[in-house]
N, CA, C and O atoms as CSV, one atom per row, in Angstrom:
chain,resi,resn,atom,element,x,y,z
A,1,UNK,N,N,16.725,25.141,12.486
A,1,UNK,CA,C,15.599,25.740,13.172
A,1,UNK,C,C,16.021,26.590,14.369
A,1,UNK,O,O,15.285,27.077,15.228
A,2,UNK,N,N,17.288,26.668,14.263
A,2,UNK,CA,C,17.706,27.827,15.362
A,2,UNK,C,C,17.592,29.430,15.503
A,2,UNK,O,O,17.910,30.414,16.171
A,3,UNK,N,N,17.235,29.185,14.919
A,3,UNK,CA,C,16.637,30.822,14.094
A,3,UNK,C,C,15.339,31.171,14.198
A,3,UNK,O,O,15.081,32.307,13.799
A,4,UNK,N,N,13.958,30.170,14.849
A,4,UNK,CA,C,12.927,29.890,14.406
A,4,UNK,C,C,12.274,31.648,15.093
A,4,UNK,O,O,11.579,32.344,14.352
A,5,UNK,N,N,12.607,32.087,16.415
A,5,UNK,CA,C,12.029,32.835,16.724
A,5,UNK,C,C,12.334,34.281,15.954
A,5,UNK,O,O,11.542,35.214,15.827
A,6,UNK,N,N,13.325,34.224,15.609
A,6,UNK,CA,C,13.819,35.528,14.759
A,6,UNK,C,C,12.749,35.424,13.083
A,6,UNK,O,O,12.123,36.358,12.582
A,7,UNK,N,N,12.841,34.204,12.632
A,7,UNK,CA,C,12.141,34.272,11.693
A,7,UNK,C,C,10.821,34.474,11.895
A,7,UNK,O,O,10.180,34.628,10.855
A,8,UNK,N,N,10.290,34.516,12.777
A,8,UNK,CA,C,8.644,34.410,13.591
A,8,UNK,C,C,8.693,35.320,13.020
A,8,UNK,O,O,8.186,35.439,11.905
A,9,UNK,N,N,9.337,36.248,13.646
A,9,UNK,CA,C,9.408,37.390,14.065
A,9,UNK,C,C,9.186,38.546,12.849
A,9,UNK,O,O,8.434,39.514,12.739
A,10,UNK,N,N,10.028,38.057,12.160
A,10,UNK,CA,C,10.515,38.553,10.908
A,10,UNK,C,C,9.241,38.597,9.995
A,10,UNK,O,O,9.014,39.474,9.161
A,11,UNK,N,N,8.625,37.763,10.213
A,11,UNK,CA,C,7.114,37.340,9.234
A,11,UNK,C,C,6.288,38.185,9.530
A,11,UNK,O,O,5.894,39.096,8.802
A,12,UNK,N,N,5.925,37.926,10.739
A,12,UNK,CA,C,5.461,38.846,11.652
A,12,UNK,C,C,5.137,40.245,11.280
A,12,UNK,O,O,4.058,40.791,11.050
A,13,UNK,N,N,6.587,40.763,11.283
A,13,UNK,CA,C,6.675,42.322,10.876
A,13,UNK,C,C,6.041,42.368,9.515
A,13,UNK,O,O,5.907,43.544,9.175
A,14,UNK,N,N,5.723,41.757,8.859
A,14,UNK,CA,C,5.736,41.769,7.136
A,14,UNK,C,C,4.216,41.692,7.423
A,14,UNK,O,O,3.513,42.591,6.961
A,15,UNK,N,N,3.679,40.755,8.103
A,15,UNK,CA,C,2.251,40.582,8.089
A,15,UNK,C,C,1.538,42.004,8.464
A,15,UNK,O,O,0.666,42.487,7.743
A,16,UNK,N,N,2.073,42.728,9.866
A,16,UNK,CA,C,1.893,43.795,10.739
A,16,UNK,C,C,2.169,44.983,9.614
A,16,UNK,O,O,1.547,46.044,9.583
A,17,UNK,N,N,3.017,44.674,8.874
A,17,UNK,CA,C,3.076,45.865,7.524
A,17,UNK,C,C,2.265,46.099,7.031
A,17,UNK,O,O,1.868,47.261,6.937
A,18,UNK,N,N,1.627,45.003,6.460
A,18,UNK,CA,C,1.049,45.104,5.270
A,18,UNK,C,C,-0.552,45.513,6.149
A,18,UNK,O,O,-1.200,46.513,5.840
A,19,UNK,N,N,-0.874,44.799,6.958
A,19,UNK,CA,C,-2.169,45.292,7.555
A,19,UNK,C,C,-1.945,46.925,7.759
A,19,UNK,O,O,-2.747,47.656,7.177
A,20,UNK,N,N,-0.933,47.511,8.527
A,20,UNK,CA,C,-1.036,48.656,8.348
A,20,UNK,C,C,-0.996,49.816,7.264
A,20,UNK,O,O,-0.996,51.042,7.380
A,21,UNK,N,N,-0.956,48.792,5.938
A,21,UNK,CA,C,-1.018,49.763,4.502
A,21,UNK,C,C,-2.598,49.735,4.863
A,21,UNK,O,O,-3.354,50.660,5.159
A,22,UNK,N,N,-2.832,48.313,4.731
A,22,UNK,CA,C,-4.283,48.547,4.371
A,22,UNK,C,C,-5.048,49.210,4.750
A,22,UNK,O,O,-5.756,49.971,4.091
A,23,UNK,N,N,-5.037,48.923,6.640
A,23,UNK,CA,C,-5.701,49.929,7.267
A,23,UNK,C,C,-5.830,51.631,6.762
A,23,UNK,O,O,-6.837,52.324,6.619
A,24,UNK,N,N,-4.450,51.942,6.579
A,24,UNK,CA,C,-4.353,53.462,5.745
A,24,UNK,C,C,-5.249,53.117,4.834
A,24,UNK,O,O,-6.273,53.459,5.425
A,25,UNK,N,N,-5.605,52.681,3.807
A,25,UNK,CA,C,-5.978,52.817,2.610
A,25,UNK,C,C,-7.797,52.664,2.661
A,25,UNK,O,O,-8.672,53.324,2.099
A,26,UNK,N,N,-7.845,51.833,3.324
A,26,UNK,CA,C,-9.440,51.403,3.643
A,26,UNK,C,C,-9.530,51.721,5.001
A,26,UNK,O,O,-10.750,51.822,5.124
A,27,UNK,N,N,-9.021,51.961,6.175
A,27,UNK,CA,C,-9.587,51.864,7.130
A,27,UNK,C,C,-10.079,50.448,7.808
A,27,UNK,O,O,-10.028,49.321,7.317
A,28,UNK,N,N,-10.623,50.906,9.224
A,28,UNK,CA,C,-11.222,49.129,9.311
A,28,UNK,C,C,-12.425,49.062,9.205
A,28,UNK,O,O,-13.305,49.092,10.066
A,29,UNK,N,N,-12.493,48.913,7.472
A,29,UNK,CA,C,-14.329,48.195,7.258
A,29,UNK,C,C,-14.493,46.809,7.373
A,29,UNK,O,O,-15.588,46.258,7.258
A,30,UNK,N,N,-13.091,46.037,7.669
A,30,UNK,CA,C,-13.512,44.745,7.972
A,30,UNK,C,C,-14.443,44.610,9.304
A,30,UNK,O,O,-15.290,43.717,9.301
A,31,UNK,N,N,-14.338,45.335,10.275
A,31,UNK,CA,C,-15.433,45.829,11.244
A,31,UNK,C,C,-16.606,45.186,10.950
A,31,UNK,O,O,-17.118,44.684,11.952
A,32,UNK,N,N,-17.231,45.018,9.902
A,32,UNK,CA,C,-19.040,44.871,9.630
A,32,UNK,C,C,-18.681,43.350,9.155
A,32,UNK,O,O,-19.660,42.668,8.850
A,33,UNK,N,N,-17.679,42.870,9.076
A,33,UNK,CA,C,-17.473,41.267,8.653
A,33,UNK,C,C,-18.063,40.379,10.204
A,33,UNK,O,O,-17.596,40.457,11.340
A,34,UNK,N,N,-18.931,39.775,9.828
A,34,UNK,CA,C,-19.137,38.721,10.684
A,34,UNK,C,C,-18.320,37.707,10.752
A,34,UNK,O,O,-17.527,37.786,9.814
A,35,UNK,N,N,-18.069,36.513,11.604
A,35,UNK,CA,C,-17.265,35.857,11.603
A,35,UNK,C,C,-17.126,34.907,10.621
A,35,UNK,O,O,-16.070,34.670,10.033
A,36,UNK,N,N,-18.544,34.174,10.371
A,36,UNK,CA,C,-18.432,33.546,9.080
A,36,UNK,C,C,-17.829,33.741,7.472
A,36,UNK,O,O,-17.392,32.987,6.603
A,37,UNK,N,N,-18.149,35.636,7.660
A,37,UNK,CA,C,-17.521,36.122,5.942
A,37,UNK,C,C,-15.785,36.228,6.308
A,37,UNK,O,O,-15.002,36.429,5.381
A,38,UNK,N,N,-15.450,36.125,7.264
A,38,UNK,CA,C,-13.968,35.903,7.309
A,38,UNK,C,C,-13.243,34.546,7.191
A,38,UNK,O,O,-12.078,34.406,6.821
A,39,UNK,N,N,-14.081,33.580,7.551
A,39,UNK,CA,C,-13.976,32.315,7.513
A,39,UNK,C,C,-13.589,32.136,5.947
A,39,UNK,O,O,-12.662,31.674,5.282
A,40,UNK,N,N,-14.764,32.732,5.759
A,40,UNK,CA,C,-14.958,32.254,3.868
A,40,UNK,C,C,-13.938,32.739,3.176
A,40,UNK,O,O,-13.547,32.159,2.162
A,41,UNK,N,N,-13.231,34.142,3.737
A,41,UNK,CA,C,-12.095,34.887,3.275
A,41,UNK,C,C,-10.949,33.920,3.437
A,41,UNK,O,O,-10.165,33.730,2.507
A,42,UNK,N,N,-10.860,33.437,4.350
A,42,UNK,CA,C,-9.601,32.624,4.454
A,42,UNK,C,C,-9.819,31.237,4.044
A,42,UNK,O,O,-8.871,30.643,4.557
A,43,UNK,N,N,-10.454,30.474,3.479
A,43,UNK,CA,C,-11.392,29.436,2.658
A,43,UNK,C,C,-10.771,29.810,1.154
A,43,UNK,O,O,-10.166,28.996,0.457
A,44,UNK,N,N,-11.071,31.379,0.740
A,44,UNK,CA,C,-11.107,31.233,-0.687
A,44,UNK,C,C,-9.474,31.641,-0.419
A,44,UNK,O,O,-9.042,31.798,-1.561
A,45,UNK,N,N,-8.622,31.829,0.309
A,45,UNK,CA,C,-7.528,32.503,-0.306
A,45,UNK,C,C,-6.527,31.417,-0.078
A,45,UNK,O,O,-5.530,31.349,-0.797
A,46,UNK,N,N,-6.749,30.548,0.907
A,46,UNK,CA,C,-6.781,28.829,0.824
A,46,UNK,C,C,-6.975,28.236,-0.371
A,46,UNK,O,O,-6.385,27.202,-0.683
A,47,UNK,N,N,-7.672,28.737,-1.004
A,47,UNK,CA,C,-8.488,27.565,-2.914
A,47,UNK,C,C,-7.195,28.436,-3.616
A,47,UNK,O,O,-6.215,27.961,-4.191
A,48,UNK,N,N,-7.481,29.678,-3.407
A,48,UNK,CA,C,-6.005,30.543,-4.192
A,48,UNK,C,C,-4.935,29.790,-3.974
A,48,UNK,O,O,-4.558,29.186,-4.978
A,49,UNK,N,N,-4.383,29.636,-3.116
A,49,UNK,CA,C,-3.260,28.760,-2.890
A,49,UNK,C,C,-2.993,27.487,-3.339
A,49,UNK,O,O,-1.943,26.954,-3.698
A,50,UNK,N,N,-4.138,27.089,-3.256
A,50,UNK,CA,C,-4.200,25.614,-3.900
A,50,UNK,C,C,-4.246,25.769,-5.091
A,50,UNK,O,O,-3.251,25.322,-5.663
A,51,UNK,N,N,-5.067,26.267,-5.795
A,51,UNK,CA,C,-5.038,26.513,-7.836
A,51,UNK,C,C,-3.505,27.121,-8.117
A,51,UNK,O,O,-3.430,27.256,-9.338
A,52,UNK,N,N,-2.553,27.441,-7.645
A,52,UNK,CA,C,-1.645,28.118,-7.385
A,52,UNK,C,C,-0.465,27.533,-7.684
A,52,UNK,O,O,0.368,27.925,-8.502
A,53,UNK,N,N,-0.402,25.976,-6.547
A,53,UNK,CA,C,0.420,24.663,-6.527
A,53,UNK,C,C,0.139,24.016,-7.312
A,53,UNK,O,O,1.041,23.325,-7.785
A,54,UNK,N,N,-1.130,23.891,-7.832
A,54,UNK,CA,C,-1.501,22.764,-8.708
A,54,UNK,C,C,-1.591,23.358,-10.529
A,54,UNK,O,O,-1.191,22.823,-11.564
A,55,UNK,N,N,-2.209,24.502,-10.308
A,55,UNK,CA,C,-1.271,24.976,-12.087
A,55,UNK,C,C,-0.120,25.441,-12.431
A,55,UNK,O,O,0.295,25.427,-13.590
A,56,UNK,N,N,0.593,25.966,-11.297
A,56,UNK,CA,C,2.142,26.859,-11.268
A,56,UNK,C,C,1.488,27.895,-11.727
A,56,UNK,O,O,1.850,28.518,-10.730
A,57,UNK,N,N,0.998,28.502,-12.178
A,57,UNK,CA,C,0.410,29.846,-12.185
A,57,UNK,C,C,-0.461,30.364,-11.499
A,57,UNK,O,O,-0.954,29.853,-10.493
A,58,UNK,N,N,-0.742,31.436,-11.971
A,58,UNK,CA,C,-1.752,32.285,-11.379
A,58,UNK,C,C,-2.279,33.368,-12.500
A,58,UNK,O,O,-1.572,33.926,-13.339
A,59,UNK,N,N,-3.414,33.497,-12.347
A,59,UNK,CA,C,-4.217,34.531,-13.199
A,59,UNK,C,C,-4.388,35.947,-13.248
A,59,UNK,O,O,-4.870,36.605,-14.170
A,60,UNK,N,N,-3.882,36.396,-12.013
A,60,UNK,CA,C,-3.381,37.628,-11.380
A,60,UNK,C,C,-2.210,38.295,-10.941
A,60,UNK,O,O,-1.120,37.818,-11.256
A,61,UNK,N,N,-2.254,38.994,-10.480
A,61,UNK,CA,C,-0.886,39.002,-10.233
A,61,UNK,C,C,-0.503,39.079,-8.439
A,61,UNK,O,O,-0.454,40.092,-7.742
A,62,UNK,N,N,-0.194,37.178,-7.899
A,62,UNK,CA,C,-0.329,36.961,-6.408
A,62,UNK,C,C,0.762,35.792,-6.739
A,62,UNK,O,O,1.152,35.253,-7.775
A,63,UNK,N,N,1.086,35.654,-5.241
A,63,UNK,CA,C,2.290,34.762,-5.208
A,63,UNK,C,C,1.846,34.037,-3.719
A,63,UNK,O,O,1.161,34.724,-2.961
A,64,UNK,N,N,2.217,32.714,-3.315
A,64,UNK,CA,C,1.560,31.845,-2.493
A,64,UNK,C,C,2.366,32.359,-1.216
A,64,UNK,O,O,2.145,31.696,-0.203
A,65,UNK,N,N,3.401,33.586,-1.057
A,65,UNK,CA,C,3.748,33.917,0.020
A,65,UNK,C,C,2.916,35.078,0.623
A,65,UNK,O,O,2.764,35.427,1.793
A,66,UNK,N,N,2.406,35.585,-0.583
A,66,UNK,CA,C,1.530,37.075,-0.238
A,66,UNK,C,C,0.513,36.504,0.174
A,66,UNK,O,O,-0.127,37.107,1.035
A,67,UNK,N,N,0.097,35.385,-0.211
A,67,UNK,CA,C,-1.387,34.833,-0.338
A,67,UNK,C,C,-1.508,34.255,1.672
A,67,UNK,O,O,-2.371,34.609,2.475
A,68,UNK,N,N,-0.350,33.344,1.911
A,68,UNK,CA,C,-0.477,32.812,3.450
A,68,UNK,C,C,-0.080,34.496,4.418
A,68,UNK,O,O,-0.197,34.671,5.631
A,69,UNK,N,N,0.152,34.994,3.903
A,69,UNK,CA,C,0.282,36.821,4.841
A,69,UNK,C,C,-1.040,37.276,4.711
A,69,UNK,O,O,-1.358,37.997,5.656
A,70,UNK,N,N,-1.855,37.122,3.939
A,70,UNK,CA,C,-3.412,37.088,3.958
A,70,UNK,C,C,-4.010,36.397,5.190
A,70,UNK,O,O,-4.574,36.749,6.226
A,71,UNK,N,N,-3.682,35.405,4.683
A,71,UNK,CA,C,-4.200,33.950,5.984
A,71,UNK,C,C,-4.002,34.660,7.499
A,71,UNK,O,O,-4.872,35.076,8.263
A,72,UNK,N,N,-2.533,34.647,7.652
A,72,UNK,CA,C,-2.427,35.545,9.213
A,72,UNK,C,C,-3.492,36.472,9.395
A,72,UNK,O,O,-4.253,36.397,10.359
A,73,UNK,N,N,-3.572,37.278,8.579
A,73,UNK,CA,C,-4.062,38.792,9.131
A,73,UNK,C,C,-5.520,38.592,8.878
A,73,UNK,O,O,-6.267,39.323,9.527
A,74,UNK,N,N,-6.147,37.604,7.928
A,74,UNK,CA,C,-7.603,37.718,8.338
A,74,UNK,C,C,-7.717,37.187,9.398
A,74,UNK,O,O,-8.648,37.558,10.114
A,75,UNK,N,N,-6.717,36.024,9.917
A,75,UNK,CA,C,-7.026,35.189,11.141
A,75,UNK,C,C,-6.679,36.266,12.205
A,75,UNK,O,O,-7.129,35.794,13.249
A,76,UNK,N,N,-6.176,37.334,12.454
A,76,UNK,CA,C,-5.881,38.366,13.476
A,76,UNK,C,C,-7.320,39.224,13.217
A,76,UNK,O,O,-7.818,39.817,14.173
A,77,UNK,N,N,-7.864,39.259,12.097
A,77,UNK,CA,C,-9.190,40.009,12.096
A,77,UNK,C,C,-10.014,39.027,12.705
A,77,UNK,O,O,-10.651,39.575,13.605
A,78,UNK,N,N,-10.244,38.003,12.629
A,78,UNK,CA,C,-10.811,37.196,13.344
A,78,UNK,C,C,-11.100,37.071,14.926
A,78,UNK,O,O,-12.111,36.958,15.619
A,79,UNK,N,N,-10.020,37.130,15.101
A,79,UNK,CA,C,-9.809,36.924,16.427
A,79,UNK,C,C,-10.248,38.453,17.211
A,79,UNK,O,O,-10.927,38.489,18.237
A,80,UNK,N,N,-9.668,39.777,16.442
A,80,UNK,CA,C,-10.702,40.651,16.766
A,80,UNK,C,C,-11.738,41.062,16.772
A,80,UNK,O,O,-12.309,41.846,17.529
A,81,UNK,N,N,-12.121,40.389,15.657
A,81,UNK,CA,C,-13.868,40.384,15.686
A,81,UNK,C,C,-14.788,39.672,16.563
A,81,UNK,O,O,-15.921,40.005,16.913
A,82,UNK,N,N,-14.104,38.629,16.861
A,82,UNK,CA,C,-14.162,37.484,18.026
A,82,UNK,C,C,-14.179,38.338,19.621
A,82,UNK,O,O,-15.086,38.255,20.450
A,83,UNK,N,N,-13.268,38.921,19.713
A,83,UNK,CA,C,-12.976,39.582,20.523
A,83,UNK,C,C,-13.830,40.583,20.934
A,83,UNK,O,O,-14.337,40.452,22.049
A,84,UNK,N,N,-14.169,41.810,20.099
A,84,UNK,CA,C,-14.905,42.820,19.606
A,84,UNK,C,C,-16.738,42.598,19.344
A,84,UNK,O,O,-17.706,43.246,19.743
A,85,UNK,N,N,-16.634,41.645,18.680
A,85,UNK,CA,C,-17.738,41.617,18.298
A,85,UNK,C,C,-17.842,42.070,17.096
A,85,UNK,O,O,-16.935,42.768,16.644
A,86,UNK,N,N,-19.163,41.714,16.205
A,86,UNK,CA,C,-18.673,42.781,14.613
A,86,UNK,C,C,-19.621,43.619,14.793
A,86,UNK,O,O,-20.737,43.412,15.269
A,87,UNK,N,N,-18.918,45.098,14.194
A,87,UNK,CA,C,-20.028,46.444,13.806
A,87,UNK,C,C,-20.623,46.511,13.041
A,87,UNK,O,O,-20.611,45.607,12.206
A,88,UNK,N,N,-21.540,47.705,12.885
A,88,UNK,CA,C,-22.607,47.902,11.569
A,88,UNK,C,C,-21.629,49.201,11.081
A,88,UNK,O,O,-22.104,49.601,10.018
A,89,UNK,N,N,-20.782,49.781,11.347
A,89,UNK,CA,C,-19.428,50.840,11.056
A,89,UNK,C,C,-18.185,50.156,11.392
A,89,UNK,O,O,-17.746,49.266,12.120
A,90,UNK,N,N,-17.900,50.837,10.685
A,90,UNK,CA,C,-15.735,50.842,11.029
A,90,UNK,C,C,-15.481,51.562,12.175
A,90,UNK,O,O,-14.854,52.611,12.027
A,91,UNK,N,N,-15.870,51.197,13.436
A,91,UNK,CA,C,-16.053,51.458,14.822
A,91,UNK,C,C,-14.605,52.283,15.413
A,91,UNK,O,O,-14.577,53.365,15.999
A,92,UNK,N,N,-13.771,51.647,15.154
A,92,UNK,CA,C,-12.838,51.695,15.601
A,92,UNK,C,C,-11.236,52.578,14.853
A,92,UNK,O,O,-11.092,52.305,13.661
A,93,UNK,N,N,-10.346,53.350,15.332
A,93,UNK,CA,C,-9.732,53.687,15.125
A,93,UNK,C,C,-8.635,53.200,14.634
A,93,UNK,O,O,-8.142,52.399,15.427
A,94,UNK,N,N,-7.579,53.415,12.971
A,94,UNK,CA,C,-6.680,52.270,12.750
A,94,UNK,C,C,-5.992,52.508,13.606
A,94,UNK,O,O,-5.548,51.388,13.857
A,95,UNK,N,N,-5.422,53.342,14.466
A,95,UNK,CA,C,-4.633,52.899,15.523
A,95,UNK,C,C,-5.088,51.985,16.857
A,95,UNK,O,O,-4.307,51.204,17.400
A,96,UNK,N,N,-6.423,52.193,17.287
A,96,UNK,CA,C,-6.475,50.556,17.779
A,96,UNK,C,C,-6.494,49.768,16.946
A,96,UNK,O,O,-5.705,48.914,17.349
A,97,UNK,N,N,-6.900,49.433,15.952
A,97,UNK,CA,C,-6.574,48.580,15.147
A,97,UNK,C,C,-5.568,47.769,15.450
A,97,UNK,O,O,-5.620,46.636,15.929
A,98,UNK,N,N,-4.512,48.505,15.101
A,98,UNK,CA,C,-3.055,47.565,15.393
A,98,UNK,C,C,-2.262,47.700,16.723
A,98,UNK,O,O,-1.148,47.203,16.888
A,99,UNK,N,N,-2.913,48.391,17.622
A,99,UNK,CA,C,-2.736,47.601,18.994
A,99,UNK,C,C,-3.551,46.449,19.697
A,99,UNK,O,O,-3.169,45.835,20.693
A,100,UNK,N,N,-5.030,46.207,18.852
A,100,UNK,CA,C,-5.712,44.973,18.954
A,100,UNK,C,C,-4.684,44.082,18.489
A,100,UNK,O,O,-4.361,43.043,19.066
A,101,UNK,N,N,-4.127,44.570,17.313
A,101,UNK,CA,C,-3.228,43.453,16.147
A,101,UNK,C,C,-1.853,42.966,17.042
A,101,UNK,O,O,-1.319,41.858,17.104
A,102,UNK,N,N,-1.538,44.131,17.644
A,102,UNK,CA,C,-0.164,43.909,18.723
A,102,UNK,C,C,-0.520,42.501,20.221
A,102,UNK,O,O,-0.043,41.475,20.705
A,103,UNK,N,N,-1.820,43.580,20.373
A,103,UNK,CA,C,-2.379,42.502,21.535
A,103,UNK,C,C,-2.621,41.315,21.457
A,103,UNK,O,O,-2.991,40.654,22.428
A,104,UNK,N,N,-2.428,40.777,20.120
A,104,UNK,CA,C,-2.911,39.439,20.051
A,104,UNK,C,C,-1.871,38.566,19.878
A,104,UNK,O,O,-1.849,37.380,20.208
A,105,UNK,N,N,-0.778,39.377,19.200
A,105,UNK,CA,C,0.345,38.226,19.267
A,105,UNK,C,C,1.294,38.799,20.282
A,105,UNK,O,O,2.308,38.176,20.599
């Protein structure tokens, strides 16, 4: 575990990646998510994980490491929405976006 902060770290970047594809691709319409439909987001991708361990498969094409890099980043949408408040638009610019995303960890 001597390594632990480098590996943080390391995750980290992967999580901060991938939110910033998305953002490119969609923008932030998670914006209009109330806090509860994020809850539920990270609920079902939680049950994903679990049907996951417990059949060894999957029905799609997801893997239980992509699936907890989900977990982070809705929980960072969370916390900005928390933060923010939620919109009736994608309020916000993806580049705040991921200096909200920076600001939080």
């Amino acid at each position: 575990m001597k390594n632990t902060k480098q590996q943080f770290e390391k995750i980290i970047c992967l999580c901060r990646d991938l939110f910033g594809k998305k953002l490119h691709d969609y923008g932030p319409a998670w914006r209009i998510m109330r806090p509860v439909s994020v809850t539920d987001q990270i609920l079902i991708t939680a049950n994903r994980i679990r049907g996951i361990e417990t059949k060894g498969v999957s029905m799609i094409d997801e893997d239980i490491r992509s699936e907890f890099i989900a977990i982070v980043n809705y929980g960072i949408i969370a916390l900005i929405q928390l933060e923010l408040g939620y919109a009736e638009t994608a309020d916000i610019s993806n580049e705040k976006a991921l200096n909200l995303y920076d600001w939080l960890l």
